[in-house]
N, C-alpha and C positions, 0 to 999 in steps of 0.2 A: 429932441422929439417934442413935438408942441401937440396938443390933444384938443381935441374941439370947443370944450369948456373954456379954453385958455391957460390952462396948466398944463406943465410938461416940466423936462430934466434933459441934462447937457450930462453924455455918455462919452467919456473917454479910455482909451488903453490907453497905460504909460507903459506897459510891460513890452519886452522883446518878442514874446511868443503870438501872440495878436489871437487870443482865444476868446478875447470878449463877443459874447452873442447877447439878444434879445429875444426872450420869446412872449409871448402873449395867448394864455392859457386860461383856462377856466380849474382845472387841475395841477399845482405844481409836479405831481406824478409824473404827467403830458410831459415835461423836460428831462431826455434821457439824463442828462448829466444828473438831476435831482434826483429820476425814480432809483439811478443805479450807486446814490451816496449811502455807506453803511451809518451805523446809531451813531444819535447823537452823543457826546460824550457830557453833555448836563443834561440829559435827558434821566430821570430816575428810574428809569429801565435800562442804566448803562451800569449795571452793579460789576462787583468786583468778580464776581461768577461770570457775567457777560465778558470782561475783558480774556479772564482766563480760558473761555472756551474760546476767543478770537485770535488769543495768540498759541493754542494746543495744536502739536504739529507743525508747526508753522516753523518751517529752515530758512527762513529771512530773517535780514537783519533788523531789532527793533527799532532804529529811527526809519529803511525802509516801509515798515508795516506801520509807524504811525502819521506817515505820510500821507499813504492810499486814502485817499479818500471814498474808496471802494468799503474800503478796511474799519476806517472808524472815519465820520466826517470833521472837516473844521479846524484837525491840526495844524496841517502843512510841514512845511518846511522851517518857518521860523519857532515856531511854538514846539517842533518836536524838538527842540536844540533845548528851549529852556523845560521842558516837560523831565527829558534825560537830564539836565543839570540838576532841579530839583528832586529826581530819582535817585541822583546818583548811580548812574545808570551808562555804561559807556554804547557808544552807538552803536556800535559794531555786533554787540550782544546778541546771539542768534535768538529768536522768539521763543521758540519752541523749549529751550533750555530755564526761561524764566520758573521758579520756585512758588510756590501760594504767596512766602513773604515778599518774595520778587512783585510779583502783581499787585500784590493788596498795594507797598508802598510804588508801583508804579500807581495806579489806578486812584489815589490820593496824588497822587503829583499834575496827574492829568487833568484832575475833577478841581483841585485848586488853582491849579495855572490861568486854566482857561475861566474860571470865574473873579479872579483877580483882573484880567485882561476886559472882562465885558467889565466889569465894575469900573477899572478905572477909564472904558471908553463912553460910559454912560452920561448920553447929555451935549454930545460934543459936536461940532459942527461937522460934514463930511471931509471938508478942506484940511479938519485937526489930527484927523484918526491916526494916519501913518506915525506922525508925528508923535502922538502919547503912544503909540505901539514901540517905537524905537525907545523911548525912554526907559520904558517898562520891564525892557529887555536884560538880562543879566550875562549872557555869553553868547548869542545869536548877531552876528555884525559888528560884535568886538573882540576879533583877532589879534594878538597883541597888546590886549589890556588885561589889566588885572582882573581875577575871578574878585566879585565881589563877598564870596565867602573864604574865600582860604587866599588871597591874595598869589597865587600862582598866575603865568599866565597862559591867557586863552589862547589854545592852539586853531588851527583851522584845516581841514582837509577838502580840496575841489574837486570835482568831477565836472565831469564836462559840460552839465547842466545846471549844476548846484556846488554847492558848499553847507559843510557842517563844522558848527565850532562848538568846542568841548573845553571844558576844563582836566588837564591831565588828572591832577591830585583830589578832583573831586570822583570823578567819571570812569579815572582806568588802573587806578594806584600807583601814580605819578606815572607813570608810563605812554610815551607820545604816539599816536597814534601813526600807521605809514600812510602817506599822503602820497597816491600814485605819479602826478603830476610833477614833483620834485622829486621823487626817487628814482624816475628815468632819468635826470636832469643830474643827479650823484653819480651814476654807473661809470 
């Protein structure tokens, strides 16, 4: 995109899903996908009260619910993998069941994850970012390696649009998670 001034930026998807838009706003509100993104999770109005009324009732599972970006903004998919590892927290865990202790040390797992991640991307070319994200990682994309806390290793389970990787001995009390995709492939 070249703009009249002379500046401008080179917009690419690398992703399979092809959801990259453009919009051009006077309002970030004005962009459905922004007006309909839930709190920020380093926002200081993301307290550990706000988590627990976000996950109260809720019969989903909590790496589901910290995906939604309806739900809480800014996790995804990678982050909620190391969010549950530093929980110690198995993914599968229904929402609604989590405890006050439950929340409080999710909600410190959350609130440090995700500001370790902006700190260590602070500064960095746009070319770099994926790059120190992957590094940064402790059990998200590393299936089959060691947990870097308790040296077990990192299991993986896919679904058809994603995958989640856990640490057994951290996440489920050594107990391996059923991975749908090879357990039809067992029968």
């Amino acid at each position: 995109m070249h703009l009249d001034d002379g500046s401008g930026f080179d917009l690419t998807e690398a992703g399979t899903k092809k959801g990259l838009a453009v919009y051009v706003v006077r309002d970030p509100d004005d962009v459905p996908g922004v007006a309909s993104l839930g709190p920020d999770p380093l926002d200081e109005s993301f307290t550990t009260g706000a988590l627990a009324a976000i996950v109260n009732g809720k019969r989903s599972q909590i790496k589901g619910l910290l995906r939604d970006q309806k739900v809480i903004a800014g996790i995804g998919n990678a982050y909620s993998d190391e969010v549950l590892h530093v929980a110690r927290m198995s993914p599968f865990k229904i929402a609604s069941s989590l405890t006050e202790e439950d929340v409080a040390v999710l909600h410190e797992a959350i609130v440090a994850t995700l500001r370790d991640a902006v700190e260590r991307s602070r500064g960095l070319e746009a070319q770099d970012l994926k790059g120190e994200k992957k590094t940064g990682l402790r059990v998200h994309g590393r299936a089959s390696q060691k947990c870097p806390v308790c040296g077990d290793t990192v299991r993986e389970v896919s679904f058809a649009d994603s995958a989640l990787q856990y640490c057994p001995t951290c996440q489920t009390g050594g107990k391996p998670l059923a991975d749908r995709r090879m357990s039809r492939l067992l029968k």
